[in-house]
C-alpha atoms as one frame of an Amber mdcrd trajectory, in Angstrom:
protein
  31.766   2.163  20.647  28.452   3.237  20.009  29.684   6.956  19.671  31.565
   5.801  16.453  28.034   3.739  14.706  26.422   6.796  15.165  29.316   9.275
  13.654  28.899   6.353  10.982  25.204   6.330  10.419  25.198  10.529  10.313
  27.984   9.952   7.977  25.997   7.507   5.435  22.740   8.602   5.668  24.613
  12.265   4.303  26.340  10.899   1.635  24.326  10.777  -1.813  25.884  10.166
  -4.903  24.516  11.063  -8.275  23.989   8.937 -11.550  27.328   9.097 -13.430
  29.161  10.497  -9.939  32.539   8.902  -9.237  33.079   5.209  -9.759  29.689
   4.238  -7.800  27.919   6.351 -10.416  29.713   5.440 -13.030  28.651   2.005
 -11.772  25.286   2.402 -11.814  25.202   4.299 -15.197  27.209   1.755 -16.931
  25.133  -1.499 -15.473  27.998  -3.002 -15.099  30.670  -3.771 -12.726  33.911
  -2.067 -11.614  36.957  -3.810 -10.894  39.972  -1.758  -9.935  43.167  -3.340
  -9.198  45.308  -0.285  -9.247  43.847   1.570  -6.608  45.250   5.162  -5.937
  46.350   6.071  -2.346  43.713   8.189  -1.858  41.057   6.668  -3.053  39.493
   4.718   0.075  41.476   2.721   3.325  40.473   0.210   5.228  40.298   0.142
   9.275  39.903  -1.575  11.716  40.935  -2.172  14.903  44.227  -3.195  14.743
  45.059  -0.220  11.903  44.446   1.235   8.394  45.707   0.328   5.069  44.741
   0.604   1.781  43.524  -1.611  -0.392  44.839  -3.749  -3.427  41.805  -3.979
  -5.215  38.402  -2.433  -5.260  35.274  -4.280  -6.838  31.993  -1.608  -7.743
  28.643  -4.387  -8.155  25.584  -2.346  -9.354  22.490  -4.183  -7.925  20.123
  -4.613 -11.077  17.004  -6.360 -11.548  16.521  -6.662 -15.952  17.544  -2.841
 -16.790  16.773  -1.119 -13.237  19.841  -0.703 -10.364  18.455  -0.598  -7.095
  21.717  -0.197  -5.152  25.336  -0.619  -5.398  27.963  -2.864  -2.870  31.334
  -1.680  -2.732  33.955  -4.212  -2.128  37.524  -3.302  -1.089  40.190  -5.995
  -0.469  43.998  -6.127   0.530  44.336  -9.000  -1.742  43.278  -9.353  -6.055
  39.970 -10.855  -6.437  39.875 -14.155  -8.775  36.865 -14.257 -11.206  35.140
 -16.592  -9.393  35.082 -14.634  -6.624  33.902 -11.516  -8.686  31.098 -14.253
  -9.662  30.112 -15.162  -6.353  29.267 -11.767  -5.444  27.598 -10.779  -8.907
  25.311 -13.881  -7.544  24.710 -12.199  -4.255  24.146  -9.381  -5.331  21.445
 -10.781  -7.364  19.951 -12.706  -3.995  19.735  -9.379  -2.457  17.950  -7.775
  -5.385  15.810 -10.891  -5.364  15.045  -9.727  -1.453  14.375  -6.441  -1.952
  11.906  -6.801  -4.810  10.366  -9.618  -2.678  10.250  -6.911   0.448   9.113
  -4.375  -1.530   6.307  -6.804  -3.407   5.544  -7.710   0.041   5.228  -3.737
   0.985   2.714  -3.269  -1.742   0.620  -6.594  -0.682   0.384  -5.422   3.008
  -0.591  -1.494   1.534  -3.538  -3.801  -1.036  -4.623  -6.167   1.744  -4.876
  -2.980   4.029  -6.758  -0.692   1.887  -9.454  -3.632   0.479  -9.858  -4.740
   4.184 -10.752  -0.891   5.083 -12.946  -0.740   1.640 -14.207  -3.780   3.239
 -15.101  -2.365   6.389 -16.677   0.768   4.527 -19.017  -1.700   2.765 -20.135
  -3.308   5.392 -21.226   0.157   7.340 -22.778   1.121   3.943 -24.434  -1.957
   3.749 -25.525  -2.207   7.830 -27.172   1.445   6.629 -28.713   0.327   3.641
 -30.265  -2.704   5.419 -31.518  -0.046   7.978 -32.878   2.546   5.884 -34.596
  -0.424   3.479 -36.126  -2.097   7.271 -37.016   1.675   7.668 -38.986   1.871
   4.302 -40.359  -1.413   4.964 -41.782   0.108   7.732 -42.730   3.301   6.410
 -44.685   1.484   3.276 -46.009  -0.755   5.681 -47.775   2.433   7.887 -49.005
   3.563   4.576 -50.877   0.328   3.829 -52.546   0.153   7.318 -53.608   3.778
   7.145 -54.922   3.466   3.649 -56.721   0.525   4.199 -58.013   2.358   7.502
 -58.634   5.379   5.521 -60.664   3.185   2.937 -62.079   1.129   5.880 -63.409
   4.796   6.920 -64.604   5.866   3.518 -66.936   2.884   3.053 -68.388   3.461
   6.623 -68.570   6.757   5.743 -70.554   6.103   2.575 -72.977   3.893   4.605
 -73.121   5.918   6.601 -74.995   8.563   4.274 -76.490   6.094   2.646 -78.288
   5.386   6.062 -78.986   9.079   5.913 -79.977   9.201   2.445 -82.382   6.549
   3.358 -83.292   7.719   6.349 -84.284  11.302   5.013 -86.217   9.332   1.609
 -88.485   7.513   4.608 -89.022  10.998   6.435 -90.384  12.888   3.629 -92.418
  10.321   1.981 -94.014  10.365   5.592 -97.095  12.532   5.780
């Protein structure tokens, strides 16, 4: 069994069809939905296990939100569909819009919250740096305060210093 999901799955994930490209295409260009009741032999069958047939009636649902289709659901049935049938699905097909937009709204909230908690995390480093370099400067001025005022604390002894001299060399030459 799970031989045949995977045959599937290789199968889908291949399959691409264009804008405009067979009834799906036509779907999607069109906006609008595609209800066959006609169906040609070849066209599509349906199988499962207890055999194949094909179809009475095919129904093409483009899945729009306003002008934009974001997918497509293909509906094949041995039996006509009535309209309000046809309407039912038009309505899912607008919940499941409404659910992707939401998942994809979501997407774009977790990618936002992500990045501004990371820009978040980058401004706090920057500012944890900052706050260093400024307790660093702090410093820094403060060293240059003490060792002026110690400089100028040296000047003025210094200076009375030669004025002790000056003095001192006045008294010995106005000595006989």
């Amino acid at each position: 069994m799970e031989h045949y999901s995977e045959n599937r799955e290789a199968q889908i994930k291949e399959k691409r069809i264009e804008i405009g490209e067979g009834l799906v295409g036509q779907a999607v260009l069109e906006k609008e939905y595609i209800y066959l009741t006609n169906v040609p032999d070849n066209y599509v069958s349906i199988t499962s296990g207890l055999g194949q047939a094909n179809p009475k009636s095919v129904l093409i649902i483009p899945l729009k939100s306003d002008e934009k289709v974001l997918g497509v659901m293909e509906f094949a049935s041995f039996k006509i569909f009535n309209e309000y049938e046809i309407e039912f699905l038009e309505k899912v097909g607008e919940n499941i819009v409404a659910s992707i937009i939401s998942a994809q709204i979501n997407e774009k909230t977790s990618y936002l919250l992500e990045q501004s908690q990371q820009q978040t995390e980058e401004m706090r480093a920057q500012e944890e740096e900052m706050r260093q370099n400024m307790e660093e400067l702090q410093a820094t001025q403060e060293e240059i305060h003490r060792k002026a005022h110690d400089f100028e604390n040296m000047i003025k002894e210094k200076d009375e210093e030669i004025k002790l001299l000056k003095l001192s060399l006045q008294k010995t030459q106005t000595q006989p």
